[in-house]
C-alpha positions as CSV (number, residue, x, y, z in Angstrom):
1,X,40.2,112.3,135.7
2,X,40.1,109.3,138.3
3,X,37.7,106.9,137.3
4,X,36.8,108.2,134.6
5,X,35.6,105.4,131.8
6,X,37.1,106.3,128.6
7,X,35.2,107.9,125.6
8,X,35.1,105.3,122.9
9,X,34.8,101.5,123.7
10,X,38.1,100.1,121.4
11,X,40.7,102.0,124.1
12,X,39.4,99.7,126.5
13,X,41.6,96.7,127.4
14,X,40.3,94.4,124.9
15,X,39.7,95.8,122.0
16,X,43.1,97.5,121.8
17,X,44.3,95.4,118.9
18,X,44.6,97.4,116.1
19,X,46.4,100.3,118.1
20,X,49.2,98.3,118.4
21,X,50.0,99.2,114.9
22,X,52.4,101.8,113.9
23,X,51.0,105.2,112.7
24,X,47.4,104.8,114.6
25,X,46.6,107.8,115.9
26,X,43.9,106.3,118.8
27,X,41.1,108.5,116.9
28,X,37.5,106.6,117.2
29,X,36.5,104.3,113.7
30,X,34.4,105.4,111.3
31,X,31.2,103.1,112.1
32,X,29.1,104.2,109.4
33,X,29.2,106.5,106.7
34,X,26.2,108.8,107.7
35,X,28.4,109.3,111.3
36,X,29.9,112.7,112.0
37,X,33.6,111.5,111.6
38,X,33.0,109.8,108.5
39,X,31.3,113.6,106.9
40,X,34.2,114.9,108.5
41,X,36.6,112.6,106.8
42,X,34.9,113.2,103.0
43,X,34.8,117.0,103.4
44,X,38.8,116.9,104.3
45,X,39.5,114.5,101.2
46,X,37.7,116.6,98.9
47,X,39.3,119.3,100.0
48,X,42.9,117.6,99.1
49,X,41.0,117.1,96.0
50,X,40.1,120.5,94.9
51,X,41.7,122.0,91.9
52,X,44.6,124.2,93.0
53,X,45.4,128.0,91.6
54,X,47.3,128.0,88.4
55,X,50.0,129.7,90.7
56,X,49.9,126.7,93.1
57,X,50.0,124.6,89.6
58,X,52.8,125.7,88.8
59,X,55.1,125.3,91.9
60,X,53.7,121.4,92.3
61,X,54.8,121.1,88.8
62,X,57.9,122.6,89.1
63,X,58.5,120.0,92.0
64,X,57.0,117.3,90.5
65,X,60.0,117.4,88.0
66,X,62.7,117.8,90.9
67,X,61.5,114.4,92.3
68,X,61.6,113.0,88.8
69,X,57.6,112.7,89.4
70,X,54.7,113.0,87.0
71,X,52.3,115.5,87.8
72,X,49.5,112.9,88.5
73,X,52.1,110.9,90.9
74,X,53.1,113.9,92.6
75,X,49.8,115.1,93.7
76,X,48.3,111.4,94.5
77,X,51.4,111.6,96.5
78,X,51.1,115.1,98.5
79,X,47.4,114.0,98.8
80,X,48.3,110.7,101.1
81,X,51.4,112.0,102.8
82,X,50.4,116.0,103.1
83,X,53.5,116.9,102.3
84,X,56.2,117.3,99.3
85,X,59.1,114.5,99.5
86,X,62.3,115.8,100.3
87,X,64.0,112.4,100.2
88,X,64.1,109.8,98.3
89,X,65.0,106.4,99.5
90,X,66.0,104.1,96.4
91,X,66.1,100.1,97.0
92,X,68.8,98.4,95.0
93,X,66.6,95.4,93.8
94,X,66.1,93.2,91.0
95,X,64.4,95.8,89.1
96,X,67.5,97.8,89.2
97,X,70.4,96.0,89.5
98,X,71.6,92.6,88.2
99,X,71.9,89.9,90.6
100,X,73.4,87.0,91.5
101,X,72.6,83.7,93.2
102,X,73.8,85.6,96.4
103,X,72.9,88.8,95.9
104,X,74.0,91.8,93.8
105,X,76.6,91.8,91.4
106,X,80.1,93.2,91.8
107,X,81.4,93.8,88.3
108,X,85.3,93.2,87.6
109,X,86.2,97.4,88.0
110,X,84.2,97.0,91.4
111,X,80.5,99.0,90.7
112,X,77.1,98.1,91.1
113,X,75.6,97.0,87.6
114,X,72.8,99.2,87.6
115,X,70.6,100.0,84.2
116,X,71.3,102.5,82.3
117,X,67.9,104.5,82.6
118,X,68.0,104.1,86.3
119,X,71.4,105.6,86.3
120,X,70.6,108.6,84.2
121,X,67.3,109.3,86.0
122,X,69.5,109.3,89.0
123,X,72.1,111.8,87.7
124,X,69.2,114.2,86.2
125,X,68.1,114.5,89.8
126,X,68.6,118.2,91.5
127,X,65.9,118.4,93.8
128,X,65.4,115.7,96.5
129,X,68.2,113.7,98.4
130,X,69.2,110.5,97.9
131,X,69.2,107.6,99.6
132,X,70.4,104.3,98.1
133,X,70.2,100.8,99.8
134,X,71.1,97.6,98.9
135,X,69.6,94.2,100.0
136,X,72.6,91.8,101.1
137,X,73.1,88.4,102.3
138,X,73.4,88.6,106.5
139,X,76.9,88.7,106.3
140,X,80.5,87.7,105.9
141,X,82.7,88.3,102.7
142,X,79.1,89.0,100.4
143,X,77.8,91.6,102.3
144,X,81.2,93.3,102.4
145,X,81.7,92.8,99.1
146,X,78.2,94.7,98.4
147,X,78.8,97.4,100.7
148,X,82.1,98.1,99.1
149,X,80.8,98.2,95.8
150,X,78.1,100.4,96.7
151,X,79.9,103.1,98.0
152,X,81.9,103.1,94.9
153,X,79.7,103.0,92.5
154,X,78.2,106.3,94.4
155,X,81.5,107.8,94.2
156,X,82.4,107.0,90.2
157,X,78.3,108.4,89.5
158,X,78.3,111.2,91.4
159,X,74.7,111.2,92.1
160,X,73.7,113.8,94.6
161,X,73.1,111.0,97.4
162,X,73.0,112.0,100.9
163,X,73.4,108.7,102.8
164,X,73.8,104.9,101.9
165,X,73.9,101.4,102.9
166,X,73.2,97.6,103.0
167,X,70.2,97.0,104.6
168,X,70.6,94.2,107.4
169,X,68.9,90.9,106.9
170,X,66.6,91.3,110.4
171,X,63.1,91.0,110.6
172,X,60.7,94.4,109.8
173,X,60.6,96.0,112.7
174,X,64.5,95.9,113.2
175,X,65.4,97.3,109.9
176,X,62.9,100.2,110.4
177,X,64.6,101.6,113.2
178,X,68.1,101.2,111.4
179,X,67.0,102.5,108.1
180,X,65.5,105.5,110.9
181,X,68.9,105.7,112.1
182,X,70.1,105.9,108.5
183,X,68.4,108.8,108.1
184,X,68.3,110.7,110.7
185,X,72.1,110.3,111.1
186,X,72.3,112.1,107.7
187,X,70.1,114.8,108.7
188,X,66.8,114.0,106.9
189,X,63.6,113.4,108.3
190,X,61.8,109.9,107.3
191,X,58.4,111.6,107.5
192,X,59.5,113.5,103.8
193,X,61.6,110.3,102.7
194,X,59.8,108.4,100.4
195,X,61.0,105.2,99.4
196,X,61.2,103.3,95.8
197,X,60.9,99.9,95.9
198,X,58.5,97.5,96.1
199,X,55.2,96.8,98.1
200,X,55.8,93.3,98.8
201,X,58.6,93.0,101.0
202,X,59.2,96.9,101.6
203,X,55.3,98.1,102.6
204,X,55.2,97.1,106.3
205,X,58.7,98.6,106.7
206,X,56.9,102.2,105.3
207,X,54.6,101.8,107.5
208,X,56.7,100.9,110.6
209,X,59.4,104.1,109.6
210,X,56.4,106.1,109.6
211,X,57.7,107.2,106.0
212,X,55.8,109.5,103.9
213,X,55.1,106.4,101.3
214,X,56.1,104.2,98.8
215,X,56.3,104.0,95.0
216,X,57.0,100.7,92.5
217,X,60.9,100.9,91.5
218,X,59.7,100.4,88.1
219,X,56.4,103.0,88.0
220,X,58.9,105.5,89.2
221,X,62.1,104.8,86.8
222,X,59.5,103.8,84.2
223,X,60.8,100.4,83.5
224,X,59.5,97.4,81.7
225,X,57.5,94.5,83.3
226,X,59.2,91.6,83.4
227,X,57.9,89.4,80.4
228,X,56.0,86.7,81.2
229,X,56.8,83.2,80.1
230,X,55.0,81.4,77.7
231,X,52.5,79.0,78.5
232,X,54.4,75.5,78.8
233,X,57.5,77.1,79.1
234,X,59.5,75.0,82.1
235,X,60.3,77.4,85.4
């Protein structure tokens, strides 16, 4: 309606900060917890919450092991996201595979070196599709070279992977829409894709594909931490 002043004050012209951010739905805040959006929002989270039927049980479990997923990860999971992953998009990093002072290795038969439990959690997979990317210098003969291997490596494993690629060296927003384009080329849907890797450089690009989450390479491949050095040991 003409004229009309708009409902809640932070739509107005400046206090439109935050709904610059990907994923903001333009709701109103939460200003206090005794408001009638904030009782709204408890009574929906404890109702994500509630314990499910044992037949409902039993088809999240069943899923749960299709993702490679403990029970406990799976349902924290379908309780952010509200749905089951249907893709998962793996990141290719340190955790996973060796590296180099310029990226990845490329062993002497061509293939990614990649550890042995990531590559038999990989091949137990039957469930979701795959998605592997690698990080990759910005160019020239390296990222070729990385490129190449990868699609081999995919080829001699024969994991069930639906799509693949070097991610580009561009800042966030860029390589959300390509890694968007990644997917949706393949036919799959980033709101189901969730992606395996690591918060620190890989969260804000979660949040700007609007994917359904992230979860710690090693948390989800159940890998070691890295051991830390001793005290007085030189870096």
């Amino acid at each position: 309606m003409r004229g009309r002043k708009p409902k809640f004050r932070h739509v107005r012209g400046r206090d439109t900060a935050f709904q610059s951010l990907l994923g903001h739905n333009g709701g109103p805040p939460l200003p206090s917890a005794a408001s009638w959006n904030a009782f709204c929002w408890r009574k929906a989270a404890a109702k994500s919450r509630k314990t499910p039927s044992r037949e409902v049980l039993a088809i999240r479990m069943r899923r749960a092991a299709e993702l490679g997923l403990d029970y406990r990860t799976y349902a924290a999971v379908l309780a952010d996201g509200g749905t089951t992953p249907r893709t998962l998009v793996v990141m290719l990093s340190r955790a996973v595979v060796a590296y180099g002072p310029f990226g990845p290795q490329v062993s002497l038969d061509g293939l990614l070196s990649l550890q042995s439990a990531v590559s038999d959690k990989l091949a137990g997979l039957s469930g979701p599709q795959i998605v592997l990317i690698a990080p990759a210098p910005g160019g020239g003969p390296a990222r070729d070279a990385v490129s190449t291997a990868l699609d081999r490596t995919v080829r001699v494993a024969g994991w069930p992977t639906a799509a693949s690629g070097v991610l580009p060296a561009a800042p966030p927003g860029e390589v959300a829409a390509w890694l968007c384009d990644l997917l949706t080329a393949a036919g799959l849907s980033p709101r189901t894709a969730l992606l395996i890797g690591e918060p620190e450089p890989y969260q804000d690009i979660v949040t700007r594909a609007r994917l359904l989450g992230l979860l710690p390479t090693r948390r989800y491949f159940d890998l070691p931490s890295p051991a830390s050095k001793p005290q007085g040991t030189p870096s």
